[in-house]
N, C-alpha and C positions, 0 to 999 in steps of 0.2 A: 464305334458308332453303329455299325452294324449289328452288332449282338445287343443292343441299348434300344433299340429300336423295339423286337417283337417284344422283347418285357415290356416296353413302354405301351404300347399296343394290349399286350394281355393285362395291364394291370387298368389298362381305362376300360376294356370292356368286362374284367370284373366288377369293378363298381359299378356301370351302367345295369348290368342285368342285376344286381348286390340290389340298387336303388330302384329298377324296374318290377324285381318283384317285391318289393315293399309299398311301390304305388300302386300295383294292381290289387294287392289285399287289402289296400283304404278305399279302392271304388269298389270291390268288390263289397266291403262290412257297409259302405256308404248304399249301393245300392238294394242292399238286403234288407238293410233300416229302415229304409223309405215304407217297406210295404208292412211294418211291424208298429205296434206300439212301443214309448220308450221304457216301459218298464219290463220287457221283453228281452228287449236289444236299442239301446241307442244308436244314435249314428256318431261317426269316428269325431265330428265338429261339437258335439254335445261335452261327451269323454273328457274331451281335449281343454274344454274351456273349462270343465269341472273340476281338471287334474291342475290348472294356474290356481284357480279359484284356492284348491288345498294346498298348496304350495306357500300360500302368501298366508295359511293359517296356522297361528302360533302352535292352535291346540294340536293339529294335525302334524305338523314338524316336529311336536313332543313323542307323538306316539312313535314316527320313525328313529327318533332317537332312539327311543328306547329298545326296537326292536333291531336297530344297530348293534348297539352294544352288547344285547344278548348273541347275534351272531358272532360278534368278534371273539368275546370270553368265550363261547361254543369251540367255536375254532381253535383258540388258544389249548383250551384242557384236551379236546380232543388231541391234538397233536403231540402235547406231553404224555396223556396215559397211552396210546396209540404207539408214539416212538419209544415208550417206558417198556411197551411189550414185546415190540421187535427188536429190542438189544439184550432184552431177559432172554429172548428165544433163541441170539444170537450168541449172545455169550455163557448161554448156561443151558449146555448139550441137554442136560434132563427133561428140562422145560419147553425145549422145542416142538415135541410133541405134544404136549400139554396145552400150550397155546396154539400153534397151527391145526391142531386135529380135533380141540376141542371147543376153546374159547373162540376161537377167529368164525368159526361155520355157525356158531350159534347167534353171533353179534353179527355176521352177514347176512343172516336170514332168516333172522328174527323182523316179523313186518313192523314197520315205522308206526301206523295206525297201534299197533300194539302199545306201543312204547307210550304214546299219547295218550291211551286210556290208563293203562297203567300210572301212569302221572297224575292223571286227573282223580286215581281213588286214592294216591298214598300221599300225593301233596298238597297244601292250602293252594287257591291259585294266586300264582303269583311267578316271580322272577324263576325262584330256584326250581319248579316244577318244567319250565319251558327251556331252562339250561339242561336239566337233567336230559330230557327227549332227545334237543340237537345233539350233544355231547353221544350219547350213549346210540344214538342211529351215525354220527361221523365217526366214532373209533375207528373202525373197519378199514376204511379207507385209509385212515393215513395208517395204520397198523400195515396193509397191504402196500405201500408205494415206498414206505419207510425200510421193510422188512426187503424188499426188491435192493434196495439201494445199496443195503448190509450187504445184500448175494454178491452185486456187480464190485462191491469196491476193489481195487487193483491190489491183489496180493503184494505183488512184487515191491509197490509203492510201501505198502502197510511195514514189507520185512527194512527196508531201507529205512523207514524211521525208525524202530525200535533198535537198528543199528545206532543211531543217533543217542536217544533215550531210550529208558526202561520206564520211564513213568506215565501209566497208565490212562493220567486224567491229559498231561501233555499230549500226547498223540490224539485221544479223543477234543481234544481241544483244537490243533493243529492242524488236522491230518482228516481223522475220520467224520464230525460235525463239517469242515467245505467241502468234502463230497458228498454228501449226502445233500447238499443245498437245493440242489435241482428237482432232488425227490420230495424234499419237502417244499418244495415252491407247487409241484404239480399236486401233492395233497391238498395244500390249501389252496387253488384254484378250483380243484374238486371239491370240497368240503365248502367250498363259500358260494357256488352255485346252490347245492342239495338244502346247507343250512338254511339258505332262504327261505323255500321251500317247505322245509321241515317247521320253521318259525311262524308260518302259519297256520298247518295246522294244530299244533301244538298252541298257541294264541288263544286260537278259535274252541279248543277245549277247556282251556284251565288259567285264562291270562284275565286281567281287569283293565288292561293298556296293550299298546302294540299294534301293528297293521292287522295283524288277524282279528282281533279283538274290534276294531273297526270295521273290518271287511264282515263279519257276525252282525252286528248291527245295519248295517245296508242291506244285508242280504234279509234281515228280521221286516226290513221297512219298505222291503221290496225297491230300495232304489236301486237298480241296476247301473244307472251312471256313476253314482259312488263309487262301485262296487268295481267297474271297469275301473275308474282312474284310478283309484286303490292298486290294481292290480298292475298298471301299467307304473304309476310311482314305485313301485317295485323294482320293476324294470328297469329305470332309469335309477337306481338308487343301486343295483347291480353294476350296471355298466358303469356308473361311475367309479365304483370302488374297485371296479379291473383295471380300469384305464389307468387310474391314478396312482394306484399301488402296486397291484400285481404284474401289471408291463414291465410298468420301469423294473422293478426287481428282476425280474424274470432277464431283460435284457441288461441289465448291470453287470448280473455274474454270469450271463453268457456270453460276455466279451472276456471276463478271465482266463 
């Protein structure tokens, strides 16, 4: 009881100040408003009611969908071309360099805005120009988180199986894909914040549906409250796909 106590203690006065500074930026946006007109800046209660108001709207629940699903497939292909190049690099000595010294530095810092225009002159707008963007700005990342996980895996582990078997896709079945689980849970933690992100500006260039593609038109109509709740459904359309998916996973195989 003793040791139960100060955690008990540090974790209520986490949330308190966690919740204190959260209510001092809505008096704070509250009282900045007051002295501004609302196409400027709203105040937090305008946002708030605007963001139910789209919530309960068929048309506007279509375009989140859509702009769902494009992050998910995003996520998805990056994680396969991304781990396709940190096992090429891993298991095919040649190509190590090839990939780490040429492909990796130029897909890490090649600018996103890039990628985006680039989309906008070589593709119709539409789905597959806004997959292209997220997709080709998240390689990187899971190439870099995936290709780390290669480094760490337990040799010793690796030779004890192939004591077992010689079969190659066994072991990567068995053996090498559950460890690597961790590294690819942190890519796609990483990659589903950026995609977000990425998925609007890329929308806002070259899409006809989608948050961005909304958030374009409010910003075209000068609604600023739109534009805020837009922004904040976002937010909440984040948090919920950590909460609901990526915890639990994350904490599922961290009890293995």
């Amino acid at each position: 009881m003793r040791f139960e106590q100060p955690s008990l203690r540090s974790a209520l006065a986490e949330r308190v100040i966690g919740e204190g500074v959260v209510l001092l930026a809505l008096l704070a946006w509250w009282a900045l408003a007051r002295g501004l007109p609302e196409f400027i800046l709203p105040g937090p209660v305008a946002v708030a009611r605007r963001l139910v108001e789209l919530l309960a709207t068929p048309e506007f629940l279509w375009h989140v969908f859509t702009s769902t699903w494009r992050v998910l497939v995003s996520i998805a292909a990056a994680l396969l071309i991304g781990g396709g190049l940190a096992f090429l690099a891993h298991g095919v000595p040649w190509l190590e360099g090839v990939i780490d010294e040429r492909i990796k530095p130029v897909l890490n810092s090649f600018p996103s805005i890039g990628w985006a225009i680039l989309a906008a002159i070589w593709f119709e707008p539409g789905d597959f120009g806004v997959i292209f963007v997220e997709v080709a700005i998240l390689i990187p990342f899971c190439l870099i988180n995936i290709a780390e996980g290669l480094r760490n895996i337990d040799r010793e582990l690796m030779e004890m199986g192939r004591s077992f078997t010689r079969r190659r896709a066994r072991i990567l079945w068995r053996l090498t894909l559950p460890l690597l689980v961790p590294y690819g849970l942190t890519a796609t933690r990483i990659a589903y914040g950026i995609a977000w992100k990425i998925a609007l500006v890329a929308e806002l260039l070259g899409a006809p549906s989608g948050i961005g593609y909304l958030m374009l038109k409010a910003q075209i109509a000068a609604d600023s409250t739109t534009f805020l709740a837009t922004c904040f459904a976002i937010v909440l359309m984040f948090v919920v796909g950590e909460r609901l998916v990526i915890v639990p996973l994350e904490r599922r195989f961290a009890r293995r």
